[in-house]
MDAnalysis code that builds the backbone (N, CA, C; Angstrom):
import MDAnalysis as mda
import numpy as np

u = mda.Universe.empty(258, n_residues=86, atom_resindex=np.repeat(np.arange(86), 3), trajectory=True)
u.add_TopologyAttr("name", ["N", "CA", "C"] * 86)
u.add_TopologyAttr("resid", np.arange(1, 87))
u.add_TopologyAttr("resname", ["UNK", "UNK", "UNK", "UNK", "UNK", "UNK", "UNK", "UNK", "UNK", "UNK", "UNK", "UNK", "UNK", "UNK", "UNK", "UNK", "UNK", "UNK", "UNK", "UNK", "UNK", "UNK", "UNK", "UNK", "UNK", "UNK", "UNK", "UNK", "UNK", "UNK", "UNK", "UNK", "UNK", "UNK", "UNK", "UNK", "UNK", "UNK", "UNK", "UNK", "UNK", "UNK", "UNK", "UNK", "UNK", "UNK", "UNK", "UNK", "UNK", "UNK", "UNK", "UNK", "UNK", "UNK", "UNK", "UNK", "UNK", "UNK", "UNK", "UNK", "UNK", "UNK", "UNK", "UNK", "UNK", "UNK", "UNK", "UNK", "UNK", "UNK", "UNK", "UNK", "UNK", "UNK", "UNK", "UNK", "UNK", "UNK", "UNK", "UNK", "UNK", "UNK", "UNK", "UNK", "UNK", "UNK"])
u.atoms.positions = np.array([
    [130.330, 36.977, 169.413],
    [129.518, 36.468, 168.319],
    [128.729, 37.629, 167.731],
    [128.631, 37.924, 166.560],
    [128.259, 38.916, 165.582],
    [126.142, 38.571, 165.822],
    [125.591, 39.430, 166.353],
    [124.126, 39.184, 166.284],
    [123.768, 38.513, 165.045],
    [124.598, 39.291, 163.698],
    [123.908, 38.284, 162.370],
    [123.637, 36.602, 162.570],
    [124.780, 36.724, 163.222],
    [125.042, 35.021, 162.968],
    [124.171, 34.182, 164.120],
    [123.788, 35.180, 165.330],
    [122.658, 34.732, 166.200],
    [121.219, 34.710, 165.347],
    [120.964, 35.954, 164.783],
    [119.646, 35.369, 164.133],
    [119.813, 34.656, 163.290],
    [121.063, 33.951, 162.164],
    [120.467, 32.540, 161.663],
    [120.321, 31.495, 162.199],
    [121.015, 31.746, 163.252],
    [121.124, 30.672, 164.462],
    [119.674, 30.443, 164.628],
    [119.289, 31.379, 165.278],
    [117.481, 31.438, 165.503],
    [116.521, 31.325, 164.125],
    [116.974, 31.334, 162.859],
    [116.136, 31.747, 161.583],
    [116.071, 29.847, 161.765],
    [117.155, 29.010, 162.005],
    [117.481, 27.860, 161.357],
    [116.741, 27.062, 162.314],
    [116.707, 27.716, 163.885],
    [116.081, 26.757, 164.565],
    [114.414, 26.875, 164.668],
    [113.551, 27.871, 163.694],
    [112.839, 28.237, 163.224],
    [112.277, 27.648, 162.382],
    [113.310, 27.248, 161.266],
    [112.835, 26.166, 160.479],
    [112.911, 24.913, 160.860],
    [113.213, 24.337, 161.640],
    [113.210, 23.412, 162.223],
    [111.961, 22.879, 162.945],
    [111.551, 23.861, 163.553],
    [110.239, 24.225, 164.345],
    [109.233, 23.836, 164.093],
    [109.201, 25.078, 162.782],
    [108.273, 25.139, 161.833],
    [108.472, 25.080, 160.108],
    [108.528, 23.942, 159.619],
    [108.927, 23.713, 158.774],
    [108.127, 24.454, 157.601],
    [107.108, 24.536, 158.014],
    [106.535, 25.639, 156.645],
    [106.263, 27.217, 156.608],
    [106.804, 27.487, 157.582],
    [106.999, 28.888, 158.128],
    [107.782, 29.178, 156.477],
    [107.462, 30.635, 156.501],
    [107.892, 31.119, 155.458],
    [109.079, 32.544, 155.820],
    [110.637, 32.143, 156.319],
    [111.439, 33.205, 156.911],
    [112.124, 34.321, 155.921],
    [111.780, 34.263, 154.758],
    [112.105, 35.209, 153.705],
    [111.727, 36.556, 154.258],
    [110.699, 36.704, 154.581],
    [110.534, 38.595, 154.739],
    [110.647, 38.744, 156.608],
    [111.083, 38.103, 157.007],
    [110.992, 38.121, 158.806],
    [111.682, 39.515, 158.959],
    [110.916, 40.011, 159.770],
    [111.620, 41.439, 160.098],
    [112.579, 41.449, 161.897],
    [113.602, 42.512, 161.736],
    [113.936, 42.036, 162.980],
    [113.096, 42.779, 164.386],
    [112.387, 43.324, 163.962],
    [111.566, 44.516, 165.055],
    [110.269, 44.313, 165.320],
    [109.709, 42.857, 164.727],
    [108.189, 42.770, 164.659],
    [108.533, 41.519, 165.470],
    [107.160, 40.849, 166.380],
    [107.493, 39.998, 167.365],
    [107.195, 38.558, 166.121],
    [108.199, 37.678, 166.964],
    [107.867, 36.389, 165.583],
    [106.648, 35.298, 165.792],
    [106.151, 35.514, 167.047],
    [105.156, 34.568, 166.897],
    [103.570, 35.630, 165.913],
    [104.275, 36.964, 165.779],
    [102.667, 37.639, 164.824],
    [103.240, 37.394, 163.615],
    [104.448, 37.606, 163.128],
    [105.094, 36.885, 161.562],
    [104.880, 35.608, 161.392],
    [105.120, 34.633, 162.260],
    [104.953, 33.526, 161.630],
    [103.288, 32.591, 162.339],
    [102.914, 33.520, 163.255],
    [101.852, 32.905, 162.914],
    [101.655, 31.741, 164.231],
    [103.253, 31.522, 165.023],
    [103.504, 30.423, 165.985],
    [102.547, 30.554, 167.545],
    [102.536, 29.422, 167.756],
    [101.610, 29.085, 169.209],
    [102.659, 28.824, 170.101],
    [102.198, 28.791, 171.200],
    [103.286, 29.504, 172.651],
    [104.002, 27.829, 172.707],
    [103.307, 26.496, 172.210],
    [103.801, 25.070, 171.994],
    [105.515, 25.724, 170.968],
    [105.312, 26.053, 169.851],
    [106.142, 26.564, 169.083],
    [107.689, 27.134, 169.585],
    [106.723, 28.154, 170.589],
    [107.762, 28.913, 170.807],
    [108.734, 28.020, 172.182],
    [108.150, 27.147, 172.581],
    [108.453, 26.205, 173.538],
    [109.686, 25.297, 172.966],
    [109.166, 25.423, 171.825],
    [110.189, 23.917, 170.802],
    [111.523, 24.874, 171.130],
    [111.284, 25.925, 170.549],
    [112.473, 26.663, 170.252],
    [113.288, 26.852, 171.142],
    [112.582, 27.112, 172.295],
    [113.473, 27.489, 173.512],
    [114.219, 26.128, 174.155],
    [113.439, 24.860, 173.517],
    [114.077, 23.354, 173.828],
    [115.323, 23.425, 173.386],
    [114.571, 23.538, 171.701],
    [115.668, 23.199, 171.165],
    [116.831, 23.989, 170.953],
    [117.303, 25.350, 171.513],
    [117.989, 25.933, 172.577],
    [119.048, 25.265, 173.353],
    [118.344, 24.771, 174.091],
    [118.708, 23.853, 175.184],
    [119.414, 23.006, 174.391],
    [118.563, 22.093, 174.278],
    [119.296, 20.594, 173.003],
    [120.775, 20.979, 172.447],
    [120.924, 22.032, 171.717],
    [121.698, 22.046, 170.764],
    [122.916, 22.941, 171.049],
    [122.761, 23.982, 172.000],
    [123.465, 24.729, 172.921],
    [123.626, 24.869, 173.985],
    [122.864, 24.193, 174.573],
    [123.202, 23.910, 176.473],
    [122.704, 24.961, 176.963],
    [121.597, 26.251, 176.476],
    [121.128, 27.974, 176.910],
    [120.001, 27.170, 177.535],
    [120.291, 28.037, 178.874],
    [119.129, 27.572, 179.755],
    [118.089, 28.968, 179.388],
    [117.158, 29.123, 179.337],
    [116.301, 30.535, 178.970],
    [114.920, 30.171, 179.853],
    [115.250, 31.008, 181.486],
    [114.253, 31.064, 182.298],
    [112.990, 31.822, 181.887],
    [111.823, 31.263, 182.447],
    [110.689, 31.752, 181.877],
    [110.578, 33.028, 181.725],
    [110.981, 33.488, 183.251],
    [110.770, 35.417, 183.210],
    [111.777, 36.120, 181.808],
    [112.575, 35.350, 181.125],
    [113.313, 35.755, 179.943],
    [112.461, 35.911, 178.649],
    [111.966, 34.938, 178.625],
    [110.621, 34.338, 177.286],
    [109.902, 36.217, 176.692],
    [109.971, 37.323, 177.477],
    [109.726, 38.159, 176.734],
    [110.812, 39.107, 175.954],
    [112.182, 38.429, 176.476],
    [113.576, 39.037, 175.594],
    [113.761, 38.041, 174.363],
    [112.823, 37.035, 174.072],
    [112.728, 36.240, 172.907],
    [112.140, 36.475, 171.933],
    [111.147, 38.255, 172.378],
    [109.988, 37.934, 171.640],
    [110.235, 38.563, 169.582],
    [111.036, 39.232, 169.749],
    [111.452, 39.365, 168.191],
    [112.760, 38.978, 167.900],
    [113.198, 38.689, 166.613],
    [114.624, 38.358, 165.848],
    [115.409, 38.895, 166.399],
    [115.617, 40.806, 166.940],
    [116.333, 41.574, 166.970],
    [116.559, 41.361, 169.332],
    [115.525, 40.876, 169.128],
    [116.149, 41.112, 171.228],
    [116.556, 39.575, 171.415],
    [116.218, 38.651, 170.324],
    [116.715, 37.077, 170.237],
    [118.302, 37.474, 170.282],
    [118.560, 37.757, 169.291],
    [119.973, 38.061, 168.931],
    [120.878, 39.073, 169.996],
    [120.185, 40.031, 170.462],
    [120.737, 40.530, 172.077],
    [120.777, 39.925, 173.052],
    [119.760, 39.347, 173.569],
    [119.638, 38.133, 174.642],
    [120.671, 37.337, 174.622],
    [120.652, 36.386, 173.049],
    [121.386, 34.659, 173.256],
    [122.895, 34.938, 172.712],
    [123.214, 36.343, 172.214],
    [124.685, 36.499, 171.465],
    [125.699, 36.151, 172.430],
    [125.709, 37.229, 174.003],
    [126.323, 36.356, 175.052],
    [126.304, 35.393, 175.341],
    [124.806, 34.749, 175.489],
    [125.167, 33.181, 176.263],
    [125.393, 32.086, 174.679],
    [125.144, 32.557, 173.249],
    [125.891, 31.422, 172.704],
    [127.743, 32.138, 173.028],
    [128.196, 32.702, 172.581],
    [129.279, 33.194, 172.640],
    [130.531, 32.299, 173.837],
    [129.995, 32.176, 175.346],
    [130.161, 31.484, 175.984],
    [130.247, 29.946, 175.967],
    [129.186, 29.517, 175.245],
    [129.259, 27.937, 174.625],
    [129.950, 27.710, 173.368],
    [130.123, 28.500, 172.467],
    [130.099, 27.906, 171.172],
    [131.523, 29.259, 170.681],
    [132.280, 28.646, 169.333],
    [132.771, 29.670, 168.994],
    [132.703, 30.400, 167.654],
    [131.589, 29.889, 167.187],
    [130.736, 30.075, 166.411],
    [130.611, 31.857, 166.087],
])
Protein backbone atom coordinates (compact mmCIF):
# COMPACT_ATOMS: atom_id res chain seq x y z
CA UNK A 1 0.00 0.00 0.00
CA UNK A 2 1.43 3.38 -1.26
CA UNK A 3 1.76 5.70 2.23
CA UNK A 4 -0.32 8.37 0.05
CA UNK A 5 -3.20 6.36 0.19
CA UNK A 6 -2.54 5.60 4.09
CA UNK A 7 -2.69 9.22 4.90
CA UNK A 8 -6.11 9.69 3.22
CA UNK A 9 -6.99 6.81 4.87
CA UNK A 10 -6.06 8.69 8.11
CA UNK A 11 -7.04 12.42 6.55
CA UNK A 12 -10.75 10.69 6.12
CA UNK A 13 -10.85 9.09 9.42
CA UNK A 14 -9.97 12.56 10.71
CA UNK A 15 -12.79 13.97 9.34
CA UNK A 16 -14.85 11.79 10.68
CA UNK A 17 -13.52 12.48 14.10
CA UNK A 18 -13.50 15.78 13.80
CA UNK A 19 -15.79 17.14 11.61
CA UNK A 20 -14.70 20.71 11.69
CA UNK A 21 -11.14 20.19 11.69
CA UNK A 22 -9.83 22.04 8.91
CA UNK A 23 -7.27 19.20 6.80
CA UNK A 24 -6.35 21.52 3.89
CA UNK A 25 -2.87 22.70 5.10
CA UNK A 26 -2.03 19.41 7.45
CA UNK A 27 1.55 18.93 7.19
CA UNK A 28 3.09 15.52 7.20
CA UNK A 29 6.01 16.27 9.84
CA UNK A 30 4.12 18.35 12.43
CA UNK A 31 2.31 16.20 15.18
CA UNK A 32 -1.66 16.29 14.43
CA UNK A 33 -3.07 16.70 17.63
CA UNK A 34 -0.89 20.59 17.60
CA UNK A 35 -2.54 21.08 13.84
CA UNK A 36 -5.71 20.27 14.60
CA UNK A 37 -6.01 21.27 17.85
CA UNK A 38 -7.35 17.38 19.04
CA UNK A 39 -7.67 16.04 22.76
CA UNK A 40 -6.14 12.61 23.64
CA UNK A 41 -10.54 11.60 23.65
CA UNK A 42 -9.95 12.47 19.76
CA UNK A 43 -7.13 10.78 19.22
CA UNK A 44 -8.82 7.71 20.95
CA UNK A 45 -11.79 7.90 18.33
CA UNK A 46 -9.28 7.47 15.76
CA UNK A 47 -7.44 4.72 16.95
CA UNK A 48 -11.25 3.05 17.46
CA UNK A 49 -12.18 3.82 14.60
CA UNK A 50 -9.06 1.98 13.27
CA UNK A 51 -10.20 -0.86 14.78
CA UNK A 52 -13.95 -0.55 13.54
CA UNK A 53 -13.19 -0.20 10.05
CA UNK A 54 -9.91 -2.20 9.62
CA UNK A 55 -9.59 -4.73 12.24
CA UNK A 56 -5.66 -2.63 13.32
CA UNK A 57 -5.22 -3.40 16.70
CA UNK A 58 -2.75 -0.21 17.77
CA UNK A 59 -1.28 -1.06 21.33
CA UNK A 60 -0.88 1.78 23.59
CA UNK A 61 3.02 1.73 23.71
CA UNK A 62 2.41 2.42 19.66
CA UNK A 63 0.14 5.71 20.23
CA UNK A 64 3.57 7.67 19.85
CA UNK A 65 4.17 6.14 16.08
CA UNK A 66 0.65 7.87 15.51
CA UNK A 67 1.77 11.02 16.44
CA UNK A 68 2.10 12.83 12.87
CA UNK A 69 0.52 12.11 9.19
CA UNK A 70 3.98 11.01 8.04
CA UNK A 71 4.87 8.02 10.99
CA UNK A 72 0.75 7.31 10.67
CA UNK A 73 1.38 6.32 7.23
CA UNK A 74 4.73 4.23 8.21
CA UNK A 75 3.22 2.55 11.11
CA UNK A 76 -0.45 1.47 9.56
CA UNK A 77 0.85 1.01 5.61
CA UNK A 78 1.89 -2.64 6.71
CA UNK A 79 -0.79 -3.53 8.93
CA UNK A 80 -3.54 -1.96 6.44
CA UNK A 81 -1.77 -3.71 3.54
CA UNK A 82 -2.31 -7.08 5.34
CA UNK A 83 -6.14 -6.43 5.79
CA UNK A 84 -7.22 -4.57 2.96
CA UNK A 85 -6.13 -4.37 -0.75
CA UNK A 86 -6.62 -1.10 -0.95
Amino acid sequence: MVEQRVKEIVLGIIAVVAPDADLSGIRGDVRLRDQLDMDSMDFLDIVMELRKRYKIEVPKEDYPKLATLNSCAEYLAPKLQAVTAV
